[in-house]
N, C-alpha and C positions, 0 to 999 in steps of 0.2 A: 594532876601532877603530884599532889602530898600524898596520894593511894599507895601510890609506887615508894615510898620512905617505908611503907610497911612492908614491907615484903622483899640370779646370775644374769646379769644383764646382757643382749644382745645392741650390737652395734647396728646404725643405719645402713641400710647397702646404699653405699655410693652411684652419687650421680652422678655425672659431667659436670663440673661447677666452673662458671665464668668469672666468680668474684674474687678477687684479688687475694695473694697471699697475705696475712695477719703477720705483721713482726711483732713478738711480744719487747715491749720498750720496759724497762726496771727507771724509776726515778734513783735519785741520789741519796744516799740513807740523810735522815733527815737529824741534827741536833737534838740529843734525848736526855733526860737521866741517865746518869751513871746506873748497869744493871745493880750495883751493890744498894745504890739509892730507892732506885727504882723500886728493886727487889722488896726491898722494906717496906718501900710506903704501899706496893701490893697486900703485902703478910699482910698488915692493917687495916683490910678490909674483910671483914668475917663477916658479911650477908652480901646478898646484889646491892642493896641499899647504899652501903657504902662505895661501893663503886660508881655509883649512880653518881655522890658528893665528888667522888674524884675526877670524873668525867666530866662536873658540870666547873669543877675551878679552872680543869684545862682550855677546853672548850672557848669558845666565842658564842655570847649570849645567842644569836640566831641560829650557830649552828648544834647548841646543847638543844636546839626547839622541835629542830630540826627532826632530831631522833627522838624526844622528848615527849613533842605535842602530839596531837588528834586533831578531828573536826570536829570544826564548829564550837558546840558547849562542852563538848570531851565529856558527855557521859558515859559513849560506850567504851573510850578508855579508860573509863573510871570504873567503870563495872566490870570489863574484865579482870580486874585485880580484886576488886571489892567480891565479887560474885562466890570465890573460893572461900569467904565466909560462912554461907550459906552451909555449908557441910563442916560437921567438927568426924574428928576418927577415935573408933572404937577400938580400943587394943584386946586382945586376947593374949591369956596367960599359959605357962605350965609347958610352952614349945620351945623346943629347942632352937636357940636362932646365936649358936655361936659363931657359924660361918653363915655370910650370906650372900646370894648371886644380883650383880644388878643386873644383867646384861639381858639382852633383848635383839631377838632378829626382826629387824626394819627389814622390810623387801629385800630378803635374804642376804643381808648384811648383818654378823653380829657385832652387834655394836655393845661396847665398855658401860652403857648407860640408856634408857631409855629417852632419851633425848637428843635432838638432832639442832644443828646450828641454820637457822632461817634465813630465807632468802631476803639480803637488807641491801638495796641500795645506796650507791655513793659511798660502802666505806672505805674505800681510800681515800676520802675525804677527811674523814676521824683522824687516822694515823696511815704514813707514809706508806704503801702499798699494802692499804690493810684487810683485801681480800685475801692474798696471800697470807698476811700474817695471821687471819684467821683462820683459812684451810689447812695453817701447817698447828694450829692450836688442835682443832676439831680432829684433824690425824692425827696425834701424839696423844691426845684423849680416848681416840679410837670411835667419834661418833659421826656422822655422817654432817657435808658440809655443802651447801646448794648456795651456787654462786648466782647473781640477781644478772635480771638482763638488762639493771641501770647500774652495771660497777664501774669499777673506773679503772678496775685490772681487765682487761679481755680473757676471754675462755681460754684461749692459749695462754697466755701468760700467767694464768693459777694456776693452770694445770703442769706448768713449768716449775711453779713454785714449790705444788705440792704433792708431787707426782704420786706417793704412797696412799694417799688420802681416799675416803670414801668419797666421791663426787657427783652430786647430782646440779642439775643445772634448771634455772627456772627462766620459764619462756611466758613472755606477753604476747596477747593477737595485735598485729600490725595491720598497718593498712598496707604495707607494702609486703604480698605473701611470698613473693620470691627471697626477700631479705628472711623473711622468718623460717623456710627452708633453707635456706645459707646457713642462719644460724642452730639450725636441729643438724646438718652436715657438722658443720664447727664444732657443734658438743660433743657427736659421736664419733670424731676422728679423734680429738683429744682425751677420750674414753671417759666422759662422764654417763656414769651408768644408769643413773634414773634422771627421769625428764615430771619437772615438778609445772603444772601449767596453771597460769593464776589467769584466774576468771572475773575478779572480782575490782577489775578498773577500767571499766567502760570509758570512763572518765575519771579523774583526781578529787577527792574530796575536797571539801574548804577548809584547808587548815589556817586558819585564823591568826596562829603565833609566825606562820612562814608570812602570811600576808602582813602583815603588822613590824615584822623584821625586815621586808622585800626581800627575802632569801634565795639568793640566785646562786648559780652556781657554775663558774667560780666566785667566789663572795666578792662583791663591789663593795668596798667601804663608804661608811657616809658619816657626815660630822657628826651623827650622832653614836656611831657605834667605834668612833677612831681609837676613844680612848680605851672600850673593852680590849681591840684589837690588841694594841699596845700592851696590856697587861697579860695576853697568852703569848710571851717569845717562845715557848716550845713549839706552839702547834702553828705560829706563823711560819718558822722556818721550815719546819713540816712541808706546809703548803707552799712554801715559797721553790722548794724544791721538785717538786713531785710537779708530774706532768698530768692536771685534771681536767677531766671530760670523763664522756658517755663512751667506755672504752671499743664496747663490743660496736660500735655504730662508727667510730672512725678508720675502720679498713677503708681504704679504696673512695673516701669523699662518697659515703653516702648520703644520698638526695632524700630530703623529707619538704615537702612545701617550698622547694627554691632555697632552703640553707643547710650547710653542710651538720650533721649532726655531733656532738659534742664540741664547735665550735661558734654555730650560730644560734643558742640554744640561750635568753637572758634567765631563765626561772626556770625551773622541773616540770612547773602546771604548764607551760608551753611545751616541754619537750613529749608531754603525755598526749598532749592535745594536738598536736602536730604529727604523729608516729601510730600513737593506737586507734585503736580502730575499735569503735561502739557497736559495730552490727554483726559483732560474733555470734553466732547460733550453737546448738547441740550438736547440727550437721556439722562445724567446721571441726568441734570440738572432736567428732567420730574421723574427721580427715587427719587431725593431729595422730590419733589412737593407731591410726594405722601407718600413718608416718613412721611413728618412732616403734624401733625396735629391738625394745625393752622394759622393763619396768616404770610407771608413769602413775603419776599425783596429780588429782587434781585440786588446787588449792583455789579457797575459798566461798564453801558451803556452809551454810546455815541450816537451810531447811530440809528435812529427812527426805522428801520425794525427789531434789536435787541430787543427791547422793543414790539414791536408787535409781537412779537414771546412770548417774555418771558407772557404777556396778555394769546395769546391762550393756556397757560398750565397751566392757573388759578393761576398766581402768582398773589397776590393783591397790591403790592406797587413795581415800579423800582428807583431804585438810580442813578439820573445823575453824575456820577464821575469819573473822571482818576487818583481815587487814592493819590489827592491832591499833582497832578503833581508827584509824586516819581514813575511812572513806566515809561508811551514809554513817550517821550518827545517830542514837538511838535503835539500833539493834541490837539483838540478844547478846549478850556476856558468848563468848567463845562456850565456857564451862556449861551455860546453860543449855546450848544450843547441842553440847555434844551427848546428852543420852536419848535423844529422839532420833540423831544419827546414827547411831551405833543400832540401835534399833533397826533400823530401816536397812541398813547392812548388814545385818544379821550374821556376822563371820566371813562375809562373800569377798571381802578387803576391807584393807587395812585400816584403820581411823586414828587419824594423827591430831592432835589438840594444838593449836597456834593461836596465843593468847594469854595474857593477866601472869603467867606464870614467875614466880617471884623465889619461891621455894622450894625442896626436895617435898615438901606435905603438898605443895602443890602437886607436884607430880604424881605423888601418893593418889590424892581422889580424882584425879585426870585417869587414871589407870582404873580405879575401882567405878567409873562409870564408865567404863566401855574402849576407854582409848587404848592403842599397842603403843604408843609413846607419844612423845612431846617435843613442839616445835622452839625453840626460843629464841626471841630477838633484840630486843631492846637490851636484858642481862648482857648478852654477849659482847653487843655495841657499845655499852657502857666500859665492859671491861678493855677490850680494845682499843676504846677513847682514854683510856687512864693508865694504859700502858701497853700497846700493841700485842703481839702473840703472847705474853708473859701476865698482862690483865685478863686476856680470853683463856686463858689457862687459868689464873685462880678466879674465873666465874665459875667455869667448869669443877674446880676442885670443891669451890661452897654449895654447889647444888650438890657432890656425890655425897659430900658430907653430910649432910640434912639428912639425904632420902634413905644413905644407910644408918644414920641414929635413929632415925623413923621409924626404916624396916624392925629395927630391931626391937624398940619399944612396944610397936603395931604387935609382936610377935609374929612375923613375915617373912622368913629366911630367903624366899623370894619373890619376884613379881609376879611369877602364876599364882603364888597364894594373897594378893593381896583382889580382896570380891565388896562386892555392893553392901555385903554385910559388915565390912569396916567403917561404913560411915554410916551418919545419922543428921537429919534435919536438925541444924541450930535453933529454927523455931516449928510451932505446928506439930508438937508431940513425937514421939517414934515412932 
């Protein structure tokens, strides 16, 4: 936790679908700062760090944990942030770097930034319909915005929100595969154009800080957290208004083990362990591949022969990430993990980094080891949490700031010229 102070797609051809029409529902805008207020105490944040502070005074102690913690002993949270140590950057002089380009084609999307807003469940939780208020941040930014299949807005209902937006959608394996077909239908009718598939939650890790808070959701007060409650009235009234559940799971009273989903649901680790499904294979992962038809990620590899697998079944982008430390505990830093991947990909697709990322220098050696861009999720969640589209917009504005002071010190006028020879081992010689 103190780490983080540092720092053309094709649509599905439709099938006959039996499942109920989706009404997308809008909560009630919730009691907020005045934007003039607001506004300001945004400006006042000049790194993610400080949003991070601003997020945590709103917040309610279990739910800043929420988005906060990791498993277990939180080392490999702690290492992906800490791991970007490991490399310092070499500038080069004498080049011209008075205009400079960030931009970056993500699975033929150019995007304003090499970074993409990660797929984070529950945030309408943070702030009043705050998948939308992020997908209309991430569009007005211009960087791609993949909404979780634990939100609390439905795929329709962002998609209403943010209609301009770059939209991709991330999918869990279910136990129930008709529903997860409903839901690859659902994305591709509301034109989310890449389908981002996370692999990497067989089951819920132990997050330790959710255990220890009882963190359910929706939050049950208990006497010992009344008094925290009491002192966020912004983000009770929030929540007192907003209508929260598991959005994409409440069409039509969906059945998971005999209770309706987003409503009979006391804890998350129940709604994981009652819905997903542990005995995904490769094979099912090649049935998804040819499902969808378009552009597709597969998020959460580690290890380079994973990745070369996921290559030969025509996935076109994989995502270096442990889930940003909250699943097994003790494995590799995201950062570490990504130049054995990139390796093993050898240009065949894409390599996206999800992880530790705190900084525009982050971005910098995420790039000069292999990756086409960067996933972020906690930054954004923070900003969000501290002031809905208007916080996700000045995370977005502190990362572009960095990465072009960077660029330009690095002597880099762009991201094809930033290489493996900009950085150098902090320890173990050069």
């Amino acid at each position: 936790m103190e780490a983080d102070e540092r720092r053309t797609g094709r649509a599905v051809a439709h099938r006959p679908s039996t499942e109920p029409t989706v009404q997308p529902s809008r909560p009630a805008p919730a009691a907020a700062p005045t934007p003039t207020r607001l506004g300001a105490r945004l400006q006042r944040a000049h790194a993610i760090a400080d949003l991070r502070r601003q997020a945590a005074r709103r917040l309610p102690k279990a739910v800043f944990d929420f988005i906060d913690g990791g498993a277990e002993d939180e080392r490999t949270l702690r290492d992906n942030v800490e791991a970007f140590d490991d490399w310092m950057l070499m500038p080069r002089v004498g080049i011209d770097v008075a205009t400079r380009d960030l931009s970056r084609s993500i699975l033929g999307y150019r995007a304003s930034l090499p970074i993409m807003m990660a797929p984070t469940g529950l945030a309408g939780f943070f702030w009043p319909d705050g998948e939308v208020a992020g997908a209309q941040a991430a569009a007005r930014a211009g960087i791609p915005y993949c909404l979780s299949t634990n939100s609390v807005g439905s795929i329709e209902h962002v998609a209403e929100g943010a209609p301009e937006g770059e939209r991709w959608f991330q999918l869990y394996f279910l136990r129930d595969r008709e529903w997860m077909q409903a839901l690859l239908r659902r994305a591709a009718a509301a034109r989310y154009r890449v389908l981002c598939l996370t692999v990497d939650l067989a089951v819920q890790g132990r997050r330790e800080r959710d255990l220890r808070n009882a963190f359910t959701m929706p939050l049950k007060p208990r006497l010992s957290t009344a008094l925290d409650l009491a002192r966020r009235p912004g983000w009770l009234a929030g929540a007192a208004r907003s209508r929260l559940g598991f959005g994409n799971f409440q069409a039509g009273g969906f059945q998971a083990g005999g209770a309706a989903a987003g409503h009979g649901f006391t804890s998350v680790a129940q709604h994981v362990a009652s819905l997903f499904d542990p005995s995904a294979s490769w094979d099912d992962i090649a049935r998804i591949r040819d499902a969808w038809r378009g552009p597709m990620a597969l998020k959460g590899l580690l290890h380079p022969a994973d990745a070369a697998r996921a290559v030969a079944l025509g996935i076109e982008a994989v995502i270096v990430s442990n889930h940003g430390g909250r699943q097994l505990d003790d494995v590799p830093a995201a950062i570490h993990a990504l130049p054995g991947v990139a390796e093993a990909v050898a240009g065949r697709a894409e390599v996206i980094l999800d992880g530790g990322v705190r900084r525009g220098t982050d971005v910098i050696k995420a790039l000069a080891l292999g990756a086409t861009a960067c996933s972020l999720g906690r930054p954004l969640l923070w900003g969000l949490s501290a002031g809905g589209t208007a916080g996700v917009s000045r995370a977005i504005e502190i990362v572009r700031g960095e990465l072009d002071n960077a660029m330009t010190l690095l002597g880099t006028p762009t991201l094809e010229a930033i290489t493996p020879d900009h950085l150098r081992p902090r320890r173990g010689g050069w």
